[in-house]
C-alpha positions in Angstrom: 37.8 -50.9 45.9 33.8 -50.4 45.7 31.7 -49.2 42.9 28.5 -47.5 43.9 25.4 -45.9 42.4 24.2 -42.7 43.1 20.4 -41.5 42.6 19.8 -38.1 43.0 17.1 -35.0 41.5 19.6 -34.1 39.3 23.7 -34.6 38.4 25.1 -32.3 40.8 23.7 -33.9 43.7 24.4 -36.8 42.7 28.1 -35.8 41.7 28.4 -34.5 45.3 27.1 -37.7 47.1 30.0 -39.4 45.0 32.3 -36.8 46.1 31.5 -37.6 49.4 31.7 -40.9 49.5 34.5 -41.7 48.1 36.5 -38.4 48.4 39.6 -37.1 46.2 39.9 -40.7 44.4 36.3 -40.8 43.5 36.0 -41.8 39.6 33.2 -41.6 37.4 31.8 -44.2 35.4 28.7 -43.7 33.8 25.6 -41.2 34.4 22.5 -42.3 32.6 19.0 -40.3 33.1 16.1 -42.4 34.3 12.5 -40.4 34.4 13.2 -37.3 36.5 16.2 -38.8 38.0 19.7 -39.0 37.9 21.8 -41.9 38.2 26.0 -41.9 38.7 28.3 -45.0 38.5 31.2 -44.1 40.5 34.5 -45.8 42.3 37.5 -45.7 43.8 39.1 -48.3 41.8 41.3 -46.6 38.8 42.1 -49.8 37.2 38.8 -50.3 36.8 37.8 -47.1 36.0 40.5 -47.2 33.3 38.8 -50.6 32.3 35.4 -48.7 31.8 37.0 -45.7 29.9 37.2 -47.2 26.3 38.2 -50.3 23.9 41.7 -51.6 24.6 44.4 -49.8 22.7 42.0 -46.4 23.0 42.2 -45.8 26.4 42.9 -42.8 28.3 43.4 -42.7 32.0 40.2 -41.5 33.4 40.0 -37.8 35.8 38.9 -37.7 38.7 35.7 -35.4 40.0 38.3 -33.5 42.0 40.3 -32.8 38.8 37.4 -31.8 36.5 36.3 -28.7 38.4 40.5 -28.3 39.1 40.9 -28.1 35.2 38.0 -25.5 35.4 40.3 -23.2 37.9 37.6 -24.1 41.0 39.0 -24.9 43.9 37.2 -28.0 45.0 39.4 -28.5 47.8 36.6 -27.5 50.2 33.9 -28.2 48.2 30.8 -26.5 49.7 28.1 -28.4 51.5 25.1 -28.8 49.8 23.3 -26.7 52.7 25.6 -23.8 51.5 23.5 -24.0 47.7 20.1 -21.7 48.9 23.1 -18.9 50.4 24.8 -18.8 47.1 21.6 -18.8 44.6 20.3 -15.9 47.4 23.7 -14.4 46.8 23.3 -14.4 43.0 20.1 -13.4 42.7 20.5 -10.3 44.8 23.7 -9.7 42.2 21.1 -10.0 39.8 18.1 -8.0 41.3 17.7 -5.4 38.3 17.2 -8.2 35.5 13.8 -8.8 33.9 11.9 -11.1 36.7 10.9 -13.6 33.9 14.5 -14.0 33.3 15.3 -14.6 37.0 12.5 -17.5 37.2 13.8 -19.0 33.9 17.5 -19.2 34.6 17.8 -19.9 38.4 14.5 -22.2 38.5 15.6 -24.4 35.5 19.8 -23.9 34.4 21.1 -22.9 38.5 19.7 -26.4 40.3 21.5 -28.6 37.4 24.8 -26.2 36.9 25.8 -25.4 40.2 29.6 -24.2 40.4 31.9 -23.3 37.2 28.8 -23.0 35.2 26.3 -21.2 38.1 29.3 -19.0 38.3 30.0 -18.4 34.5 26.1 -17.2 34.0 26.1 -14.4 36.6 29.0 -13.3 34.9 27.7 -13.4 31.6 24.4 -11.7 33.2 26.3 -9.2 34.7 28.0 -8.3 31.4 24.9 -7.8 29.7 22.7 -5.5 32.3 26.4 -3.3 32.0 25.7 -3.5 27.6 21.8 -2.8 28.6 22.9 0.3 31.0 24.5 1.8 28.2 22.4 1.3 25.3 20.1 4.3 23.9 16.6 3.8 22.5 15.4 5.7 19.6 12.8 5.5 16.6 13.3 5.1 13.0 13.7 8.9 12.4 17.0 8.5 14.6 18.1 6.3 11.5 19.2 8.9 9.0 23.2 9.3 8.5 21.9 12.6 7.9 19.8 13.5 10.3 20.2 12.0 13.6 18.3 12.6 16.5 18.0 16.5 15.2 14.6 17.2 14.3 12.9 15.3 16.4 14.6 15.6 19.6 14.3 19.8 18.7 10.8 19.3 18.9 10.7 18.1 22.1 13.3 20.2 23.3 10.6 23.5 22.4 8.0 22.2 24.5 5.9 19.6 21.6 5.1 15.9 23.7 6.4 13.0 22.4 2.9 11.4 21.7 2.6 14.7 19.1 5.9 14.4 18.0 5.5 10.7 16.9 2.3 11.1 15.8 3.5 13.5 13.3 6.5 12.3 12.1 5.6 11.3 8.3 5.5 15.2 8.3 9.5 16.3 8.8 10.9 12.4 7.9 13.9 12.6 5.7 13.9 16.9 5.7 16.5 19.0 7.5 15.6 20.4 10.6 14.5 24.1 8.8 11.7 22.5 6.6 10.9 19.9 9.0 10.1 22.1 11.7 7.9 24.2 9.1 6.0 21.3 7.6 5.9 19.8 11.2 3.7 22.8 12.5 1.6 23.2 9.2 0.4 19.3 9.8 -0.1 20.8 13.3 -2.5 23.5 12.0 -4.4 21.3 10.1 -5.1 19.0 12.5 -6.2 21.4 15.2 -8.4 23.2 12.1 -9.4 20.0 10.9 -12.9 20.5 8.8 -14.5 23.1 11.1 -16.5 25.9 9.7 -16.5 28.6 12.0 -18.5 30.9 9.6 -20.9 28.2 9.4 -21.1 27.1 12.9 -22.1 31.0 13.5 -25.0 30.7 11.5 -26.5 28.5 13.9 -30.0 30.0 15.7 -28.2 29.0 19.3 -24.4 30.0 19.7 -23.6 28.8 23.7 -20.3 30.1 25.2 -18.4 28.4 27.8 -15.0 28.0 29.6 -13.9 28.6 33.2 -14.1 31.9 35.3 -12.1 34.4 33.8 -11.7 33.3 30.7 -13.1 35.6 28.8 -16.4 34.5 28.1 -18.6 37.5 27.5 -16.3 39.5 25.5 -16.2 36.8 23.2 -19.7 36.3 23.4 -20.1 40.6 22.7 -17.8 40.0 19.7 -19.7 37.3 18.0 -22.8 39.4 18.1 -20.2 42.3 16.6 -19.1 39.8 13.8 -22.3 38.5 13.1 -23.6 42.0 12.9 -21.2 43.4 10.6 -21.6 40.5 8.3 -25.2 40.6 7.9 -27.2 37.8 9.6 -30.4 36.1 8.8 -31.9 36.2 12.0 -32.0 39.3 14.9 -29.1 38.4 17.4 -30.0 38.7 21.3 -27.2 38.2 23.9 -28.2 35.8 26.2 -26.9 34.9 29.7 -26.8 31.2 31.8 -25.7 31.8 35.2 -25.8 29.7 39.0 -24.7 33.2 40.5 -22.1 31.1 42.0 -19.5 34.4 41.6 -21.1 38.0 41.8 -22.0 39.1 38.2 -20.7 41.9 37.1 -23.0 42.4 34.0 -19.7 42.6 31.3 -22.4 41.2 29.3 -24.9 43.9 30.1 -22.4 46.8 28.9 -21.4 45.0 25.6 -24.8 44.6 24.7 -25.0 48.2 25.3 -22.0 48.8 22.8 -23.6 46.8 20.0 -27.4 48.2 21.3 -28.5 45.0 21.9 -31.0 42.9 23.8 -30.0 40.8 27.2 -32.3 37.9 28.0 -31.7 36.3 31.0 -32.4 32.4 31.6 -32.3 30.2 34.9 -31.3 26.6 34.3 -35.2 25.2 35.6 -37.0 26.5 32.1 -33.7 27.0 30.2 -34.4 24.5 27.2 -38.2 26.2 26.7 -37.0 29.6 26.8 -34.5 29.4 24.2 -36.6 27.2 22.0 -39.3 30.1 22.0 -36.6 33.1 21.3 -36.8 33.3 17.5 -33.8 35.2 17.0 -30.2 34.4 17.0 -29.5 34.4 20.3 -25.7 34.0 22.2 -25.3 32.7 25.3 -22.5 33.1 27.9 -23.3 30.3 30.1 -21.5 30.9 33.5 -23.0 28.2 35.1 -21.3 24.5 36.8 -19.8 22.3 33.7 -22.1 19.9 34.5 -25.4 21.6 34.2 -23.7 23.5 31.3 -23.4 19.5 29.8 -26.7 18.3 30.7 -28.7 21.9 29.2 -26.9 21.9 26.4 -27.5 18.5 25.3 -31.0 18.8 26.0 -31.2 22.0 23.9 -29.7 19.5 21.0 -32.2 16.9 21.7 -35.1 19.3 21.5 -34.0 21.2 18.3 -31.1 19.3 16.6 -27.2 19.5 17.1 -26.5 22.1 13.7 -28.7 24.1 15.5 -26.6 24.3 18.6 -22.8 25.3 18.4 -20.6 25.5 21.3 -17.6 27.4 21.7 -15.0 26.8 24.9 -13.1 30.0 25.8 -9.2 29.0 25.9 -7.1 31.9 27.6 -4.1 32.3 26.1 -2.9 31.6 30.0 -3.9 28.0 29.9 -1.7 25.4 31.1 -1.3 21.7 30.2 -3.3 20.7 32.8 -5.9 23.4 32.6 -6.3 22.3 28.9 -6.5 19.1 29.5 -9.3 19.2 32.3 -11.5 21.9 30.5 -11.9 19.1 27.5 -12.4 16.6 29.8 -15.6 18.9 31.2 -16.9 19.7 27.9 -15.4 17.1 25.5 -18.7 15.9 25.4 -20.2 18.7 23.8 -17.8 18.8 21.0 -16.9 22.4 21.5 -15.4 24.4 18.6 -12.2 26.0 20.8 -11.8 29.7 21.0 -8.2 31.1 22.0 -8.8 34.0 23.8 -6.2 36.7 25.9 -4.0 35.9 23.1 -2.5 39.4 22.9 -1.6 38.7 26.9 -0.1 35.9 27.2 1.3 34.0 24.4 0.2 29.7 24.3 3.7 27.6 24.0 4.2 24.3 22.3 3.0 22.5 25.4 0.0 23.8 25.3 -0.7 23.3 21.7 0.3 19.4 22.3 -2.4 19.2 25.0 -5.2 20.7 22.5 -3.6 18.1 19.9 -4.0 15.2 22.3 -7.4 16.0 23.7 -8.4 16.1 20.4 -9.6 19.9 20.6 -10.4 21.6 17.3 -10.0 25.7 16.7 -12.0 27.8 16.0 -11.0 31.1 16.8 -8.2 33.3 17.7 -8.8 36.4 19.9 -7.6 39.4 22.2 -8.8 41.1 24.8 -8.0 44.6 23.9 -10.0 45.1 20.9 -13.8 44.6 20.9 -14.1 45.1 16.7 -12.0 43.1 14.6 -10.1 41.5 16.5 -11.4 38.1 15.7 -9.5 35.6 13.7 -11.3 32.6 12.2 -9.3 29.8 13.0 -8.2 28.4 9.5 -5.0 26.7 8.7 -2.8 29.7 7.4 -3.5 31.7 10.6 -2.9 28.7 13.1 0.4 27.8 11.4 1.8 31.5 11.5 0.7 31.8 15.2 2.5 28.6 15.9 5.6 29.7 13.8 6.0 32.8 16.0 5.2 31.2 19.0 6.2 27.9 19.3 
């Protein structure tokens, strides 16, 4: 008959140690936290454990530490060794491998080490049960909210091709609408966005119009039909077409036999005295620059510095063939410039709503819409109205 106190880190050791020591008649009678320690009271005497348990007439014949985890439906009748504890917190966080890391450190640093057993065992359950509840849950915004609505609208706009940065970003436009009218008011806030204020008719007043975009995209016959618009509606100033080239790819003069078409002048300029010879023209002059993006960045912006930026416009030829990522690169070379964007090709090859979303996020604003069949009237000024209809056939 021997009482005995037990120090330990925390109660479960110190429950085991008692376990140990005195076995399956091992009685507990008191546990009292000192500092960072735990202390346990514990016999093998049940009259005196009995003694311990209460006043006299209010006493209740005490359990043992067998029969507390028995009562809990573990069987303690091999209880594991205390080496066994690192295997089975391994074990259980492997189980629990998936969950938030944070989570991990929090429950098996702090709760594991002072609940091993019933309790150790009751948590990864619980765990488990939530990462199944997690698994199955979907995500959505606020405009999945509607009774009405669900995930219609705007899960049908991403479903046509439109990014989910666009599609949130517009979503005051088609919130609480059916899917009809929002899709319609969806693509007007579309148009207007990629119109924003731009003033193509103004922006070809300007003494310096420069063209640029990649190879093939259509560059001088937009450049040739520029002059043609500016000719038929009167400018201030003579128009010369003008041509930036590295020589990089053969010329095949496309500009020389437009400016033929129109009967007008071709001036020629090498990138060395580029910024003097234009400043000296004294006409209107166009210029399909066919030259590297960067030297087509660093001219330009000289041009501006010399004379001023109104007096500058740049235009980046978009073919209607673009990609995303073609898009997306194109206004990464020029976004500098703040180019007013020319859809050209239109007439073969349509743009999609992917495309669109990639000139929405790059922040690119229209400014016209072209073919390539046509050299006379067949430009488009890119306003609101005409974006909105393209983008309602199209997209």
């Amino acid at each position: 008959m021997t009482t005995l106190t037990f120090v330990a880190e925390d109660s479960a050791t110190a429950l085991e140690q008692a376990a140990r020591k005195f076995g399956d008649n091992c009685y507990i009678l008191s546990t009292v936290k000192r500092g960072d320690k735990v202390e346990i009271s514990a016999t093998d005497n049940q009259l005196e454990a009995i003694g311990k348990s209460g006043k006299s007439g209010n006493r209740r014949k005490p359990k043992r530490y067998i029969d507390v985890f028995a009562d809990a439906g573990i069987d303690m009748s091999k209880p594991p060794r205390p080496t066994d504890w690192p295997k089975a917190e391994a074990a259980d966080k492997a189980a629990l491998k998936d969950i938030n890391p944070t989570l991990q450190a929090s429950v098996f640093g702090d709760v594991f080490n002072e609940h091993k057993g019933d309790a150790g065992e009751r948590m990864v359950r619980e765990l488990r049960e939530m990462k199944q509840l997690l698994t199955g849950m979907v995500l959505t915004d606020e405009v999945g909210l509607s009774n009405d609505l669900g995930l219609s609208t705007p899960v049908r706009l991403r479903q046509a091709g439109f990014s989910d940065p666009l599609v949130q970003s517009l979503r005051h436009s088609y919130r609480e609408l059916d899917f009809d009218a929002g899709r319609e008011r969806f693509l007007a806030h579309l148009a207007a966005e990629l119109a924003g204020d731009t003033d193509m008719l103004s922006a070809m007043t300007a003494p310096v119009l420069v063209v640029i975009g990649g190879h093939g995209a259509g560059k001088s016959l937009l450049a040739g039909k520029l002059a043609a618009h500016i000719l038929e509606h009167g400018g201030e100033l003579p128009v010369t077409l003008g041509e930036l080239s590295s020589c990089a790819v053969a010329n095949q003069d496309n500009l020389g036999k437009f400016a033929r078409l129109l009967n007008l002048p071709v001036t020629r300029f090498d990138e060395a005295g580029f910024v003097d010879a234009v400043s000296g023209i004294g006409e209107q002059v166009i210029i399909e620059a066919g030259c590297n993006p960067e030297s087509v960045v660093t001219l330009v912006t000289a041009l501006r510095d010399k004379l001023n930026r109104d007096a500058v416009q740049v235009v980046l030829a978009l073919p209607g063939s673009s990609n995303r990522a073609m898009i997306m690169r194109q206004m990464q070379l020029f976004g500098k410039l703040k180019p007013l964007v020319a859809l050209t090709k239109l007439d073969e090859c349509d743009m999609t709503a992917a495309e669109f979303s990639a000139l929405y996020e790059s922040g690119a604003k229209l400014g016209l819409i072209t073919g390539s069949q046509a050299m006379i009237d067949a430009l488009a000024i890119a306003t609101q109205p005409p974006i909105a209809q393209y983008l309602m056939e199209n997209c």
